[in-house]
NULUM-55642 format. One line per field, with one value per residue (C-alpha): residue number from 1; residue in three letters; x, y, z. Coordinates in Angstrom, 2 decimals. Layout:
% NULUM-55642
num NUM,...
residu Ala,...
x X,...
y Y,...
z Z,...
//
This chain:
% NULUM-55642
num 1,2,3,4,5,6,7,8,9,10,11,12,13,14,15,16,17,18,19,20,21,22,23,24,25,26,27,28,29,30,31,32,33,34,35,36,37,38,39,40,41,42,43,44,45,46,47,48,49,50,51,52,53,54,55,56,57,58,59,60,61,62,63,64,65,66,67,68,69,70,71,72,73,74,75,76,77,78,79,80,81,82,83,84,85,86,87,88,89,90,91,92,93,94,95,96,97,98,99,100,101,102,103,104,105,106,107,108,109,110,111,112,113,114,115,116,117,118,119,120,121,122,123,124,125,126,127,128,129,130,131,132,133,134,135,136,137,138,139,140,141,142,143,144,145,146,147,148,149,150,151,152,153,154,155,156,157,158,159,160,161,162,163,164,165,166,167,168,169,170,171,172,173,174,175,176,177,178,179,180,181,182,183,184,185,186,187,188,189,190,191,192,193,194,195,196,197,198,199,200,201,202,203,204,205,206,207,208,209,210,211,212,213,214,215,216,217,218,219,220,221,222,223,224,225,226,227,228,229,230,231,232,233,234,235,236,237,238,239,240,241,242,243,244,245,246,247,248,249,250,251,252,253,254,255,256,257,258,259,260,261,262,263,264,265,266,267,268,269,270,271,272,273,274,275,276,277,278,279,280,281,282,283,284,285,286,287,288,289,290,291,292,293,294,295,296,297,298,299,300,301,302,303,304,305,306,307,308,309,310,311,312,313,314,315,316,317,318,319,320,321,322,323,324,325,326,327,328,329,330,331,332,333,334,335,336,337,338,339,340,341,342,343,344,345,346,347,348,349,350,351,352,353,354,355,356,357,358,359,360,361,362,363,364,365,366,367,368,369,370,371,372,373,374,375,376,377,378,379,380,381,382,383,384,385,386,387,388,389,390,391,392,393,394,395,396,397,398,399,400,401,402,403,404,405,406,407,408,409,410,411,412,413,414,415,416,417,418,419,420,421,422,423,424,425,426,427,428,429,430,431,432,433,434,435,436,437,438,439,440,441,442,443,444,445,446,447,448,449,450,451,452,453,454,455,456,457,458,459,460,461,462,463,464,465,466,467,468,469,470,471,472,473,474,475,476,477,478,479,480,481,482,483,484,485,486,487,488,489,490,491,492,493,494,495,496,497,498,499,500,501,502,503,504,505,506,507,508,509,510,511,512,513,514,515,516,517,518,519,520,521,522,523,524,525,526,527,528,529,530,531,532,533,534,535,536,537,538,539,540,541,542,543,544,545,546,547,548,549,550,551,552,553,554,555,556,557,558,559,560,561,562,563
residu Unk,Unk,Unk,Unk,Unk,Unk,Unk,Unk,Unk,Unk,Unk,Unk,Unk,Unk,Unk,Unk,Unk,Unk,Unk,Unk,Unk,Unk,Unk,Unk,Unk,Unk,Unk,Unk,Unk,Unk,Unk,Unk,Unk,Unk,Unk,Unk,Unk,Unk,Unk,Unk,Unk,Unk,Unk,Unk,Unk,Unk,Unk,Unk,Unk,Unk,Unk,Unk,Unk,Unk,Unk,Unk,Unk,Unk,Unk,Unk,Unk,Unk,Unk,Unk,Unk,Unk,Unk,Unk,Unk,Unk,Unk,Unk,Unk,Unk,Unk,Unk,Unk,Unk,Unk,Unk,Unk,Unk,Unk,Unk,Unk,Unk,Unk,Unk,Unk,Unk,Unk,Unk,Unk,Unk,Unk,Unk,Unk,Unk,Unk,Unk,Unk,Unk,Unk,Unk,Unk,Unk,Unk,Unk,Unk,Unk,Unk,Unk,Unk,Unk,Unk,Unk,Unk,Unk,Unk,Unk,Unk,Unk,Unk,Unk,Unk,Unk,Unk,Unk,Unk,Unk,Unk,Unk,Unk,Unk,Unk,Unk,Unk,Unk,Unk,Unk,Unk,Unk,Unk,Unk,Unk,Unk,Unk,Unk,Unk,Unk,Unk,Unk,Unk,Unk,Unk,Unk,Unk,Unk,Unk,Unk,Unk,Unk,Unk,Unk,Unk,Unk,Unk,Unk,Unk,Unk,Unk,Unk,Unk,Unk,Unk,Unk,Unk,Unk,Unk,Unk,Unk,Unk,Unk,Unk,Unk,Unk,Unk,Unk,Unk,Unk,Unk,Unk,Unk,Unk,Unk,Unk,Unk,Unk,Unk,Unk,Unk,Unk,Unk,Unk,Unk,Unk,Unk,Unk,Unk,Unk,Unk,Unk,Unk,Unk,Unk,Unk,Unk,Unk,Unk,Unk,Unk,Unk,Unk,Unk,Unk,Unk,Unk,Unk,Unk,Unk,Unk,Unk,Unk,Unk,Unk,Unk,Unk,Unk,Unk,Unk,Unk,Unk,Unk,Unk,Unk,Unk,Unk,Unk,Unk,Unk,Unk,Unk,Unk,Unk,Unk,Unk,Unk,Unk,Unk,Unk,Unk,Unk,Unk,Unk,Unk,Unk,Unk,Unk,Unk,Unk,Unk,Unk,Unk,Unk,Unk,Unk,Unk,Unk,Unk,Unk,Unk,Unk,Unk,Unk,Unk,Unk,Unk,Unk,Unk,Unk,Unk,Unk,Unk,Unk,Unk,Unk,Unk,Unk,Unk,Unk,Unk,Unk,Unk,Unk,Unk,Unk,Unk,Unk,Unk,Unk,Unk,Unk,Unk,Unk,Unk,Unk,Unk,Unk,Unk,Unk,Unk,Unk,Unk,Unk,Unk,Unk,Unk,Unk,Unk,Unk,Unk,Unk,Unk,Unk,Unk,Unk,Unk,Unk,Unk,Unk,Unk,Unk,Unk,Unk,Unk,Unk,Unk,Unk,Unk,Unk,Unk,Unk,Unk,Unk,Unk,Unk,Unk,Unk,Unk,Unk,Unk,Unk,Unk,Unk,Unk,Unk,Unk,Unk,Unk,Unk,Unk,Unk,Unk,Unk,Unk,Unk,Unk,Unk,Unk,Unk,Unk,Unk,Unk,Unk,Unk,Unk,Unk,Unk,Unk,Unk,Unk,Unk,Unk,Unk,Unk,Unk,Unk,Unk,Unk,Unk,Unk,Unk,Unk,Unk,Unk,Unk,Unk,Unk,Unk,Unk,Unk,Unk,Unk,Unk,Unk,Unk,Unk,Unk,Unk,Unk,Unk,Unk,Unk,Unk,Unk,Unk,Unk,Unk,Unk,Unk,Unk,Unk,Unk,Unk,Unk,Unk,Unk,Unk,Unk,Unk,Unk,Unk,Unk,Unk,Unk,Unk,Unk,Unk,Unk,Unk,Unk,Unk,Unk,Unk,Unk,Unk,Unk,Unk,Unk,Unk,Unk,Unk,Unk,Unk,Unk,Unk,Unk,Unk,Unk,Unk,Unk,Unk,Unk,Unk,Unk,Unk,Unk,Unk,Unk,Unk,Unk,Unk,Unk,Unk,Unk,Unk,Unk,Unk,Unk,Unk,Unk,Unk,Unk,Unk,Unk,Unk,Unk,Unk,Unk,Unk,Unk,Unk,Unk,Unk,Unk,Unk,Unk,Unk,Unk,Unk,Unk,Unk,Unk,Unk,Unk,Unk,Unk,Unk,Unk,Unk,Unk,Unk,Unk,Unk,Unk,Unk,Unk,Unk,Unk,Unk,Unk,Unk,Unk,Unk,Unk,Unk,Unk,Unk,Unk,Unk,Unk,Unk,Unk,Unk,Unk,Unk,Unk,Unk,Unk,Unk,Unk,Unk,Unk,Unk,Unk,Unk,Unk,Unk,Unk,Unk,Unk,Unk,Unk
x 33.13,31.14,33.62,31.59,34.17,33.85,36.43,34.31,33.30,36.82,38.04,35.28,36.33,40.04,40.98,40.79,43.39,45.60,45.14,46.16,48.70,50.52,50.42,51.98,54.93,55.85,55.29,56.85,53.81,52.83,49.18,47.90,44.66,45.21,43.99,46.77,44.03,42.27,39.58,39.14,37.96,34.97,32.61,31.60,32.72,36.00,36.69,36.68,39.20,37.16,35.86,39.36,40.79,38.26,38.42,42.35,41.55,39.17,42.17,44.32,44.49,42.46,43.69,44.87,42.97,43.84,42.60,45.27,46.65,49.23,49.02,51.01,51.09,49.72,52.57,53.04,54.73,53.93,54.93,53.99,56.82,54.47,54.33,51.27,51.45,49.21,48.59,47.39,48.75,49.05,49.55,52.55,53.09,53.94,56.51,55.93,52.66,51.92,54.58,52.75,48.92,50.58,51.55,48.31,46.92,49.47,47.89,44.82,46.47,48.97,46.44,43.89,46.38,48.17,45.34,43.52,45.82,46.32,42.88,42.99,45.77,43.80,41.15,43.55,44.97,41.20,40.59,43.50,43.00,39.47,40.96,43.36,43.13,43.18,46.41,47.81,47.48,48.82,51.86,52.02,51.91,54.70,57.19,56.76,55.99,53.64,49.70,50.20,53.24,52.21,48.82,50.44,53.33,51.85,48.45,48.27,51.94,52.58,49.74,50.90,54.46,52.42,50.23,53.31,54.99,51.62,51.88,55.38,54.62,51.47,53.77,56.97,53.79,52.77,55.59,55.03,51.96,49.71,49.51,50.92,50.84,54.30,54.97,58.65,58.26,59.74,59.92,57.98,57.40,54.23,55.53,56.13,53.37,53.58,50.85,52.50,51.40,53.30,52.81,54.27,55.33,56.09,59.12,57.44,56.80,57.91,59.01,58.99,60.53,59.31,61.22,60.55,60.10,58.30,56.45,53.18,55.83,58.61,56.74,53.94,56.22,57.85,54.12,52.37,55.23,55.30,51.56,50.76,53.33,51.64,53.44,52.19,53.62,54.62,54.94,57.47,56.46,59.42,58.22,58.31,56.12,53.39,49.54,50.52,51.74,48.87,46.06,47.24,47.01,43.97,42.62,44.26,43.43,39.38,40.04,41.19,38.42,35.83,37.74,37.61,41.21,43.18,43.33,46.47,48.23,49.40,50.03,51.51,54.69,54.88,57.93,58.05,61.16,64.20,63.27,64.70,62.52,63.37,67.15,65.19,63.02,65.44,67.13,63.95,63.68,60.33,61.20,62.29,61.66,63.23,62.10,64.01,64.87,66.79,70.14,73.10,74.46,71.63,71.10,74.76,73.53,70.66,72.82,75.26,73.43,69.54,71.15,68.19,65.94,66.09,67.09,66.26,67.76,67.98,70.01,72.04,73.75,75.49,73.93,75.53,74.62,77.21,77.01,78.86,77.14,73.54,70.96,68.99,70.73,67.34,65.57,68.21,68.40,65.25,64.67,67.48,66.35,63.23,65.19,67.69,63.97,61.75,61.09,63.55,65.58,64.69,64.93,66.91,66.88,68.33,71.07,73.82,76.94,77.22,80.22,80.97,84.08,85.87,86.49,82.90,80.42,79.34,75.13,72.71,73.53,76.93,80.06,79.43,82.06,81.63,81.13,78.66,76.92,76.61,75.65,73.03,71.76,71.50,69.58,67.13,66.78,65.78,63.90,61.48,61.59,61.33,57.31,56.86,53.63,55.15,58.03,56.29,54.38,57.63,59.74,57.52,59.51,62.44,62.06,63.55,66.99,68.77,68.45,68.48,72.01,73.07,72.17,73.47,77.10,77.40,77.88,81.37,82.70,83.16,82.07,78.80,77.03,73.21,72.65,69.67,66.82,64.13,61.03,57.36,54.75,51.68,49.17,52.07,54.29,56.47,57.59,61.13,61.03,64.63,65.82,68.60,72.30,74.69,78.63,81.52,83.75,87.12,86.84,90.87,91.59,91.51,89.74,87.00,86.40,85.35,82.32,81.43,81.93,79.46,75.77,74.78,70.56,68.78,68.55,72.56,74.11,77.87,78.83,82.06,84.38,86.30,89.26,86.86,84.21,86.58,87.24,83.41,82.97,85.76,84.68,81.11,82.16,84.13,81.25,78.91,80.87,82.22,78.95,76.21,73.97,69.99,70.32,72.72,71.76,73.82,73.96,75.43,75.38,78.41,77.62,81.19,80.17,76.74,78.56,81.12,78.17,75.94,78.85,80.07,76.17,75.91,79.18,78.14,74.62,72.96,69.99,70.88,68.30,69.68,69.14,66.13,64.88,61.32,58.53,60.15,62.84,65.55,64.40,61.07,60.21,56.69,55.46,55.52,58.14,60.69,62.99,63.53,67.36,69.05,70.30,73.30,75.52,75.90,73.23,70.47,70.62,66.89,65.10,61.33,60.37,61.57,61.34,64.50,62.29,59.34,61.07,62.62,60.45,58.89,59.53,57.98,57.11,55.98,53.99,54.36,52.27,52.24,49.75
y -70.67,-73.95,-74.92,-73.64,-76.16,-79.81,-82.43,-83.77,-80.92,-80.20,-83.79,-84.14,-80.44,-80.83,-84.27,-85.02,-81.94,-83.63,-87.00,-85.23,-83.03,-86.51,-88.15,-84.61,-84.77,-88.03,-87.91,-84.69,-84.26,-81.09,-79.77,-77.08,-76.67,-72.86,-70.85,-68.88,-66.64,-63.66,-64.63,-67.83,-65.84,-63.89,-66.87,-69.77,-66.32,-65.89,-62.02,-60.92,-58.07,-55.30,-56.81,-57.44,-54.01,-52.32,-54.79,-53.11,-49.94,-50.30,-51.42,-48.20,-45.82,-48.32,-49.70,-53.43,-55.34,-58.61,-59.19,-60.34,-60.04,-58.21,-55.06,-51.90,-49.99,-49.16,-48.53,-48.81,-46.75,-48.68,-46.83,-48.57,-48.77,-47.29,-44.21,-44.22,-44.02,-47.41,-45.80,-48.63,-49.41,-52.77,-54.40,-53.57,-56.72,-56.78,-59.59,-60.73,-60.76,-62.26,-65.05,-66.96,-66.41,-67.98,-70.93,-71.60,-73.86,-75.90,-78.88,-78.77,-78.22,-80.98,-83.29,-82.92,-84.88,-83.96,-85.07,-82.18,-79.93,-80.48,-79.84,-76.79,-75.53,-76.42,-74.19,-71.71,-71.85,-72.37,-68.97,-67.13,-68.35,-66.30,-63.25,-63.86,-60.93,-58.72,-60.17,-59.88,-56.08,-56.17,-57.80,-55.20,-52.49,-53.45,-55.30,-53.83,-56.78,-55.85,-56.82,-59.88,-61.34,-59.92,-62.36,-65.30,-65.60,-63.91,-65.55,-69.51,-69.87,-69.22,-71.10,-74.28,-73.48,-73.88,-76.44,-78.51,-77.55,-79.17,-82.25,-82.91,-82.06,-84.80,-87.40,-87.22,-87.21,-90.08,-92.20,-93.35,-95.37,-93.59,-96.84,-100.11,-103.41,-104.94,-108.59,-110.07,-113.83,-115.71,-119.55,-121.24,-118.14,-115.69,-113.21,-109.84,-107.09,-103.58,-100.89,-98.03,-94.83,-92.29,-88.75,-85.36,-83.10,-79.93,-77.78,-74.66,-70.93,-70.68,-67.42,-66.58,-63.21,-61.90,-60.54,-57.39,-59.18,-62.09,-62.15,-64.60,-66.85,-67.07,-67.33,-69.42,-73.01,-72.24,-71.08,-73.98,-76.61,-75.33,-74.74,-78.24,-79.75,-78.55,-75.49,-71.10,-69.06,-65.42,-63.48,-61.07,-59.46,-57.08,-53.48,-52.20,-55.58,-55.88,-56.04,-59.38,-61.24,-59.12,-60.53,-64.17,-63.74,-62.07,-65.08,-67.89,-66.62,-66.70,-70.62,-71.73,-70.11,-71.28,-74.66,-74.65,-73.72,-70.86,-67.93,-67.10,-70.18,-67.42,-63.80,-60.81,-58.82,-55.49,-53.77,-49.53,-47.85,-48.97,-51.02,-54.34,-56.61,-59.78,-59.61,-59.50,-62.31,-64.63,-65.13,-66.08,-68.83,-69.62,-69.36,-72.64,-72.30,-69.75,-69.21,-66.62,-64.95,-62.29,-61.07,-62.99,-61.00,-61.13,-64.91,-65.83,-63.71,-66.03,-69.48,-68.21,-67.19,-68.33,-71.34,-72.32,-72.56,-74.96,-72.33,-72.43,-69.82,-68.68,-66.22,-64.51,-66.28,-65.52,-67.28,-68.60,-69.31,-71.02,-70.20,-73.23,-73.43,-73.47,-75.33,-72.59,-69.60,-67.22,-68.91,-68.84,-65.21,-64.90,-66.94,-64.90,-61.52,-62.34,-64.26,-60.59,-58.79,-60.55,-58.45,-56.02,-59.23,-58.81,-62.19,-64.67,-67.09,-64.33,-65.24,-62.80,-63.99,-64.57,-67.15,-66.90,-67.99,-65.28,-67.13,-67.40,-69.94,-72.23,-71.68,-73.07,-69.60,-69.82,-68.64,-66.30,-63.93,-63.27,-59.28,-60.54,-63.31,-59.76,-57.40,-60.55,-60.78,-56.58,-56.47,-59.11,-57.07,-54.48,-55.83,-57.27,-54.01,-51.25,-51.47,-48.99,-50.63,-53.96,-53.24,-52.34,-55.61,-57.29,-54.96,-53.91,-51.08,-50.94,-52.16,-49.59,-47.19,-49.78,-51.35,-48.55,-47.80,-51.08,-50.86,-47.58,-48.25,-52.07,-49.05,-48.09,-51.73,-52.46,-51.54,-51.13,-53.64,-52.58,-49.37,-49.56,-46.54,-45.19,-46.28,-43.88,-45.75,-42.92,-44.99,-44.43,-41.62,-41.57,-45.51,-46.11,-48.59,-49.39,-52.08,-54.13,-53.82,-55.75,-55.40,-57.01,-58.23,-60.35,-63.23,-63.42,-60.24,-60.20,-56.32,-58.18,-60.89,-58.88,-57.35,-60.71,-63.32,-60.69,-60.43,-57.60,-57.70,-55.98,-55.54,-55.79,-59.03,-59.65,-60.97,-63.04,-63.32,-67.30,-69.19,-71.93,-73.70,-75.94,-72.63,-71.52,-74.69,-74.36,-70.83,-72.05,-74.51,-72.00,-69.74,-72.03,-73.49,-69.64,-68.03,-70.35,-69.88,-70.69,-71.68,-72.46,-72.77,-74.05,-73.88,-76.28,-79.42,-80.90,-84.06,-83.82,-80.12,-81.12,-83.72,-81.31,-79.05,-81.59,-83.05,-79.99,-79.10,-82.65,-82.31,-78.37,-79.28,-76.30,-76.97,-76.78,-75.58,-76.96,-75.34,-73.61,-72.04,-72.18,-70.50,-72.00,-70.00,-70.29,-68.29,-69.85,-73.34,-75.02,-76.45,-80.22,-80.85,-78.35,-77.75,-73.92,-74.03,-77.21,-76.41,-77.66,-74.68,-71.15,-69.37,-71.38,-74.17,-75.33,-76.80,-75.34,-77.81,-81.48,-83.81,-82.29,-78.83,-80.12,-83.34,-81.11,-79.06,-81.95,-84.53,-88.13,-88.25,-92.81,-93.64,-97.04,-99.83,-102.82,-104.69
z 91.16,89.64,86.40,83.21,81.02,82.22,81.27,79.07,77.00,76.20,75.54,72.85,71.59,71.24,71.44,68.20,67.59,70.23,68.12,65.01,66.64,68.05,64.67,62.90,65.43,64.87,60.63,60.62,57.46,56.60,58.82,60.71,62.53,62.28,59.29,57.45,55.15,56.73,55.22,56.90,60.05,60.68,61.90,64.43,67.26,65.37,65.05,60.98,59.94,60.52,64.08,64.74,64.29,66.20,69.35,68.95,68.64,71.40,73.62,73.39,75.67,78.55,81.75,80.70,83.67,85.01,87.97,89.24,92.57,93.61,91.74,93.15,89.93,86.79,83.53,79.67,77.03,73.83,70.33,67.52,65.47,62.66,64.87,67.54,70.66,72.19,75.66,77.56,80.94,82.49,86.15,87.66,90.51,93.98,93.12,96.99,96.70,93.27,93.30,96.27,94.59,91.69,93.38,95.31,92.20,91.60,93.50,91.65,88.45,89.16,90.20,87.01,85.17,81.90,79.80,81.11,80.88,77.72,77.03,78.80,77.14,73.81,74.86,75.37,72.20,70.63,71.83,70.84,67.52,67.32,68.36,65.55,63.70,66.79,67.82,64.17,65.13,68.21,66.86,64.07,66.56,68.84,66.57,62.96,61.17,58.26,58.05,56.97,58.59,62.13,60.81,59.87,62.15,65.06,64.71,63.39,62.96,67.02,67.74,65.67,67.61,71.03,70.00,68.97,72.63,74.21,71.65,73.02,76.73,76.64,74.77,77.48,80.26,79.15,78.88,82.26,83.19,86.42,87.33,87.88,89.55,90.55,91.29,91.79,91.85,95.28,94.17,96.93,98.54,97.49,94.81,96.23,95.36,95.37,93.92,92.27,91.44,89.12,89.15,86.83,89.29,88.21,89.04,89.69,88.40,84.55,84.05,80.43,79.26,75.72,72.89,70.77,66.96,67.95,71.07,70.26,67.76,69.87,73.59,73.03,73.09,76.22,77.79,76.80,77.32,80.88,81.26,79.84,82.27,85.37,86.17,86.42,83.97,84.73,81.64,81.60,78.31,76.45,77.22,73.43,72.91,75.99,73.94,72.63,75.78,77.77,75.06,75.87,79.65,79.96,77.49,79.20,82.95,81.30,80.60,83.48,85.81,83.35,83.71,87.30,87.59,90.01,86.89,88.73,87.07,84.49,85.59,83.62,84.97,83.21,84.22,84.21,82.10,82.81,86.06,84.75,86.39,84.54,86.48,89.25,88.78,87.29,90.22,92.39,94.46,93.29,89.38,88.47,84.74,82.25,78.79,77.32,73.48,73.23,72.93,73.76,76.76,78.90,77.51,78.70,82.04,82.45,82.03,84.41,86.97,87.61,89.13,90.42,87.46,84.00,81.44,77.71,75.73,72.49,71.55,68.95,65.88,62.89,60.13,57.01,53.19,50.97,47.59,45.68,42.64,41.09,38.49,39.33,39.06,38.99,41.35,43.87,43.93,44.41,46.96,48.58,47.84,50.00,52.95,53.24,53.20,55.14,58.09,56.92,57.98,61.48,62.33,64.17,60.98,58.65,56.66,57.57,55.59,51.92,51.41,47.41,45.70,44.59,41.69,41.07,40.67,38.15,37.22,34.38,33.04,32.81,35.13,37.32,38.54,42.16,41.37,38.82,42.00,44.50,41.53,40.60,43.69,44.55,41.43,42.90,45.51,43.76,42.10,44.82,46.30,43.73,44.48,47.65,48.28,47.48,49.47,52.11,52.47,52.93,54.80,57.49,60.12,61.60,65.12,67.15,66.61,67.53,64.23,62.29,63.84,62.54,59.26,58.58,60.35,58.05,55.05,56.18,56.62,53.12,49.15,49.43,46.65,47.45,49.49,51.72,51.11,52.47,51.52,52.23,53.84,53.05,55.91,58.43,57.78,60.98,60.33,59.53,56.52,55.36,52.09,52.96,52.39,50.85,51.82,49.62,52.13,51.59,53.89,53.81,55.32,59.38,59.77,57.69,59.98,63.00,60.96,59.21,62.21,64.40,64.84,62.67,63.42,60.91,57.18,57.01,55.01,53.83,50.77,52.17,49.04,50.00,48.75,47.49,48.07,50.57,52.43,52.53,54.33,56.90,57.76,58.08,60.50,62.58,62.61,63.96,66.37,68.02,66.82,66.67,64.00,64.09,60.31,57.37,54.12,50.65,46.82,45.34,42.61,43.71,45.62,47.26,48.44,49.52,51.34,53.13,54.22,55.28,57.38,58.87,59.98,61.62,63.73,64.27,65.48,62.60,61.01,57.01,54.13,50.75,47.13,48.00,44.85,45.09,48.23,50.78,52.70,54.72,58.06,57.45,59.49,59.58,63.19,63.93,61.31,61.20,64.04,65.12,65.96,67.34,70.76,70.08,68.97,71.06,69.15,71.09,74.50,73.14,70.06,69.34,70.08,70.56,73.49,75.09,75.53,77.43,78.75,82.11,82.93,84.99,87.62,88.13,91.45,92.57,95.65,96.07,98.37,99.47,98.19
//
């Protein structure tokens, strides 16, 4: 088929986003290229609300088809965690079959260069972007994020994540010249000349396996860093979380034909119940990529295991706030009250543990006891969330059981500061919409520090009663380096505290939030100037994204000649 997208077309289209995407990453300014407002949609073909949740509810209960080949099956089993069932079944693949098709384009691919592929990838993400509010529902549907988070996070903030992954894949691309002309002076003798040619070579098949809460945010940087560096992607979505994954293939495999490209460059692999198809995969010859988050068994699984393949990871953590003192005494428990709720704190950035003095803390409002600090901050809670409607906005549903478990277990580990409740969600009866809770824990006693220094996922966070603020250090360093821990945050006005935190996060490798008190959050990072994790502590072997993610999944391949 004659390519409907020249080169040119898209290097006037999205090279000046490339441009501006370069500068971003290397400023670390604030700028995206992605609207965050629903209302920002609706023309120049992008889909408005209403257009948006029809082309949704015009997917359920279809045949998701791909045209791609190897197909021996048809299989689903999406329910919304709001209740519905999604009924639409998607290609099941002949792994035999499909894995070869897939790599049938690399040589054109390859050999476009990664200039193109970057603009490819743009279009990609250009596209996606339109179908924005579509996608925000079919992130809603799968993962329980509310309206407007499943929107911003699953629309324009994913797509900044995976522009940023193409930014960084063009940059360590072009580090090496394509060319060059080599002369090594001989005294009398002519110089010798050589002609040398440099090419990125790719490894071959990426295979990136989705997660449940976040399947646009947390797979688009591995699926464009590999695209953009010249190698298929199979997409392995999580089965409670297909639509999402599904929407970006079906997009993505449009591009590339239009672009003159083999659409089987990126492929979907849904997997029926129970089959386990990512074990399976992962230990492939041909997969010699893995993009995984997810929990950290079948993470550690991955490391050990798909020998064969560069393996990013990132896993689970236990994530830490220490709670020193405070110039800002409201405004830090507010900003905390929404971290422990976001998402009915369904994220891997959550702050978990609560380290608080038990002597207390010192705040513009006086001394604070640390039974007044918990009662303080349950109140804030509370206060966030008394509002059903409100509440709901900001809670979202519970995942699956699996959380709900959780969250009603962390009740019998300790007092109980803020019981979690139920809150009614009239549009959507059957979803399970659960507050937080907040456990008093003593950080000195040792049947204490098996709930605390664990992964509790969910709406589940420990107020840690320490020694000092000495102490709340030391055990933040121990948890980082046995746990890992995707983020840390602090309170404090002490210079000689901020110091001890900042230090123990630098030798740790954690990335550290200090005295937030205002509308920026702790489990919230910004594209092209936060990093998302560091790589360098067990809850994560990867950065989102740096050099270091994009940099391997490569090869520079010379041809040289005499001249």
């Amino acid at each position: 088929m004659a390519a409907e997208l020249t080169a040119h077309q898209l290097i006037a289209k999205h090279r000046p986003t490339l441009d501006q995407a370069l500068e971003t990453i290397r400023t670390r300014a604030y700028w995206s290229p992605h609207p965050e407002h629903p209302k920002a949609y609706g023309e120049n073909g992008s889909l408005s609300l209403p257009e948006g949740k029809a082309a949704f509810d015009a997917l359920q209960g279809t045949r998701f088809d791909l045209g791609q080949p190897g197909t021996d099956d048809w299989v689903g089993g999406e329910v919304s965690p709001y209740g519905p069932e999604l009924g639409i079944t998607y290609p099941h693949p002949d792994i035999d079959t499909l894995l070869p098709a897939m790599r049938a384009g690399m040589r054109a691919w390859r050999d476009a260069g990664a200039e193109a592929r970057a603009m490819v990838s743009l279009e990609i993400l250009a596209r996606i972007s339109a179908r924005t509010h579509e996608m925000a529902h079919a992130v809603m549907h799968t993962s329980g994020q509310a309206f407007m988070m499943a929107f911003q996070a699953g629309g324009p903030h994913a797509q900044d994540r995976g522009l940023e992954a193409i930014a960084y894949a063009y940059v360590e691309q072009s580090r090496t010249p394509d060319t060059a002309e080599w002369h090594k002076p001989q005294g009398k003798r002519d110089p010798l000349t050589l002609n040398k040619r440099f090419t990125p070579v790719a490894r071959g098949i990426s295979l990136l396996i989705g997660c449940n809460t976040f399947p646009t945010w947390n797979g688009y940087p591995g699926l464009f860093a590999s695209l953009a560096t010249g190698n298929p992607v199979l997409v392995k979505p999580h089965p409670r979380a297909v639509l999402p994954l599904a929407l970006t293939v079906r997009i993505a495999r449009e591009v590339l034909a239009e672009a003159g490209f083999d659409p089987n460059l990126v492929c979907l692999a849904a997997e029926r119940p129970g089959e386990g198809i990512a074990k399976t995969l992962a230990v492939r010859p041909e997969i010699k990529i893995i993009d995984y988050t997810g929990s950290s068994s079948f993470g550690d699984w991955l490391e050990a295991n798909a020998r064969q393949a560069q393996v990013y990871t990132e896993k689970a953590g236990v994530n830490t706030v220490v709670v020193d003192s405070t110039d800002d005494y409201k405004g830090m428990l507010a900003n905390l009250a929404f971290s422990l709720s976001l998402y009915s704190g369904q994220m891997c950035t959550t702050p978990q543990n609560l380290l608080i003095p038990r002597d207390g803390i010192r705040t513009d409002a006086g001394a604070k006891s640390y039974d007044e600090v918990v009662a303080d901050l349950a109140a804030s809670v509370n206060g966030l969330l008394g509002d059903d409607v409100r509440a709901n906005g900001i809670l979202g549903a519970l995942v699956n059981p699996d959380v709900k478990g959780r969250l009603e277990a962390a009740a019998g580990l300790g007092e109980v500061a803020l019981p979690s409740r139920q809150v009614a969600n009239p549009e959507f009866p059957d979803a399970e919409v659960r507050t937080p809770v907040i456990v008093k824990l003593d950080g000195a006693k040792p049947d204490a520090e098996a709930a605390y220094l664990s992964e509790c996922f969910g709406p589940v966070s420990f107020a840690v009663a320490v020694d000092s603020a000495a102490d709340a250090v030391e055990l933040l360093r121990r948890t980082v380096r046995d746990k890992g821990a995707m983020t840390v945050g602090a309170y404090t006005t002490s210079e000689e505290v901020s110091a001890a935190v900042e230090e123990a996060c630098l030798e740790e490798c954690a990335q550290l939030s200090l005295n937030l008190t205002g509308g920026v959050y702790v489990n919230q990072t910004a594209a092209f100037s936060d990093f998302h994790g560091s790589g360098g502590n067990p809850a994560a072997n990867a950065a989102l994204c740096d050099g270091a993610f994009v940099a391997n999944r490569f090869r520079v391949v010379e041809i040289r000649k005499d001249a």
